[in-house]
N, C-alpha and C positions, 0 to 999 in steps of 0.2 A: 623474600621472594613472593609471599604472600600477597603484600600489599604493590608487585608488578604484576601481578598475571590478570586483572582487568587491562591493564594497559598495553601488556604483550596480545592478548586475545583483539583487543581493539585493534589493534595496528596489524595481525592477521587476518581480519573479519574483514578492514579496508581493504588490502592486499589480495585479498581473493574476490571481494565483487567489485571492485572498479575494474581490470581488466576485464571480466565476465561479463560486464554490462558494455563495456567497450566495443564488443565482440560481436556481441549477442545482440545489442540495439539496431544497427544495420542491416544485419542479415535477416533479425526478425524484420522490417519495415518493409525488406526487400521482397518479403515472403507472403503475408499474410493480406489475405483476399479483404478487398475493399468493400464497405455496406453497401446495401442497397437505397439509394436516396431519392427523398420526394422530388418532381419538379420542379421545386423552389430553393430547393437545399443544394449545397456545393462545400467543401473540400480540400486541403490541399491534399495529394497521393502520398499513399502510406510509403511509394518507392523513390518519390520524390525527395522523404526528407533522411532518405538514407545517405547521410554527407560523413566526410569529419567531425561537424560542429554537430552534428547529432550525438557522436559515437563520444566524443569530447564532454557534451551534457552529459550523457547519459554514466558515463563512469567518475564523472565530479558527484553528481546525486548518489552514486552507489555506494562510492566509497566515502564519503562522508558519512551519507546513514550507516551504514555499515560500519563505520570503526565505533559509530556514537553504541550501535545495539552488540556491538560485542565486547568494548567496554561494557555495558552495564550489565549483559549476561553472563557474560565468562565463560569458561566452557562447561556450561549447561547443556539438557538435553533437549532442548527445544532451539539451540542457537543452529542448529544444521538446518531447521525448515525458515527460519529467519534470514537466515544468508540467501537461500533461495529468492524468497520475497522482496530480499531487497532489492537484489538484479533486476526482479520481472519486474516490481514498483518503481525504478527508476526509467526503464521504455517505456511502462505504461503515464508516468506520471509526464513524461515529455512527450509521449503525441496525446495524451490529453489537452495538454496547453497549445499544442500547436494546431490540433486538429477537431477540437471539442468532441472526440471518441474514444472510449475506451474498447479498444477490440477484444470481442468472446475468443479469439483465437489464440490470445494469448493469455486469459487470467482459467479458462476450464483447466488446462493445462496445469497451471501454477498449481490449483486447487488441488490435482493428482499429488503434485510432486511435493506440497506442502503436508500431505495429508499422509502423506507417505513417510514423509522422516517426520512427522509427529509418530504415527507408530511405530516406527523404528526406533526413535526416542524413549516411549514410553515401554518398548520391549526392552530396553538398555537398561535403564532406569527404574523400572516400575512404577513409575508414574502415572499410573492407569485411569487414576483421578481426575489428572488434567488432561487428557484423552478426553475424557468421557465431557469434560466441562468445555474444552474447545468445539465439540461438536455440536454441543448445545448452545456455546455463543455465536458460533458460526448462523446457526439457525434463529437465534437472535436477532444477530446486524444486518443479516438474510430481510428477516421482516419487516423490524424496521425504517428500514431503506423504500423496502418495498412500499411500505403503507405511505411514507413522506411522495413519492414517484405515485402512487395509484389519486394522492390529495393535490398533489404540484407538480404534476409531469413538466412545465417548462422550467423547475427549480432544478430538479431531481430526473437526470437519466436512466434507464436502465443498465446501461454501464457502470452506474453507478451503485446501483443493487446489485450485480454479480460480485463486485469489489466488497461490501459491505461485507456480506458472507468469508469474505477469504481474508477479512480482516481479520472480521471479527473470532475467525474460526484460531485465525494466532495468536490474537491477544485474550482469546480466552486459556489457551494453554496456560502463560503466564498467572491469571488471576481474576477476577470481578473488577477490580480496580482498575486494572489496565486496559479491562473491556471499557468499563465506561467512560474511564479520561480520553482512549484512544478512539471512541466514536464520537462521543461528545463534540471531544474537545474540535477533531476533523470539521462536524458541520457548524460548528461555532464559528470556526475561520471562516469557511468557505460563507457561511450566511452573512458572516459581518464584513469580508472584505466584497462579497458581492455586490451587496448593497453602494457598499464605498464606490468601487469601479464601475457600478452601474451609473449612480450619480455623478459620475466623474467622464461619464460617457466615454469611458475605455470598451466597454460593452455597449451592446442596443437592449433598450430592455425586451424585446421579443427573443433576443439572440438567447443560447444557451450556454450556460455558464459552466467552463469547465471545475468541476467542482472535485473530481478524481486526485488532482494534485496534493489539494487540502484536507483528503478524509487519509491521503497519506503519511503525509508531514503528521497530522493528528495520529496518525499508529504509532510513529516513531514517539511523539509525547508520550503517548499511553504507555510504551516500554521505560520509558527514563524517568516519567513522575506518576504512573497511576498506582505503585508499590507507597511510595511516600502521601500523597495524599489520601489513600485511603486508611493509612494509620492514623493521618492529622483528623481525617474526618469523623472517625471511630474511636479519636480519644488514646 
């Protein structure tokens, strides 16, 4: 039984946020107040892409991620603020590519309710350690997000710093390792496939590159290899 319960909790983890992203992707699109944009800037509407094929994305992303991070977690105390994340990172990570923004309306939010069952976790658990370390990588990927967005604001969104923090604020629960692989690894993709699809003029290079999808997918790495490479890396 031992060696099923990664693979039961995985196939629970999927089973609970694909439908929830299902749900929740729509309704949130259908909800949440549009930015404020410059004269030159345009769009498509957040209620616009509230379809089936939205709700359809959005619960394939979830529950893939979802069954990959709860196989690898198990029932851990940190896997309840991770099921969360997934949900919200799969709406967020689909009107980022659709609509190059990530809405504050939806990740302050996440940040309550992820920060919340980290405490609740860590009141479970005792794990107060990783408490204390998630808040401080939070304030980590917080800055340097920030600092990349204040050197290359047309690389790096501000959307893209509120995400850093509430990345980084989960995968520091788990460890230093899965902080770093899972930032890392995120603007690695996003810098080297930008590049590609820049040259490949699937983008403009003035245009802004949604780069939210990729510092996600890069969290999910950082859960499934940032434990193993920081042993190989530390010998």
């Amino acid at each position: 039984m031992p060696g099923l319960e990664p693979v039961i909790t995985g196939v629970a983890a999927a089973i609970v946020c694909a439908p929830a992203a299902y749900v929740f992707g729509p309704w949130l699109l259908r909800r949440i107040p549009e930015p404020i944009l410059d004269e030159d800037q345009t769009k498509l509407r957040y209620a616009d892409l509230a379809t089936p094929r939205a709700a359809a994305w959005c619960a394939l992303l979830a529950g893939v991620c979802g069954g990959l991070i709860g196989w690898q977690l198990g029932l851990s105390a940190g896997l309840a603020a991770w099921l969360v994340l997934t949900v919200s990172g799969a709406v967020l990570g689909y009107i980022d590519a659709r609509t190059r923004y990530l809405p504050s309306a939806i990740i302050w939010p996440t940040y309550g309710a992820v920060a919340a069952a980290l405490v609740v976790g860590a009141a479970v658990s005792g794990q107060w350690g990783s408490l204390r370390r998630a808040a401080i990588a939070g304030v980590i990927g917080f800055g340097v997000f920030y600092l990349l967005w204040f050197v290359f604001p047309r690389g790096v969104g501000f959307g893209d710093v509120r995400l850093s923090g509430l990345l980084g604020m989960a995968l520091g629960w788990l460890g230093w390792g899965e902080l770093i692989t899972g930032l890392y690894g995120g603007f690695f993709l996003g810098a080297v496939l930008g590049v590609v699809l820049t040259l490949a003029k699937v983008f403009k290079r003035r245009e802004m590159f949604p780069f939210g999808p990729f510092m996600l997918v890069g969290a999910v790495a950082g859960v499934l290899f940032g434990e193993p490479l920081e042993r190989l890396y530390l010998g």
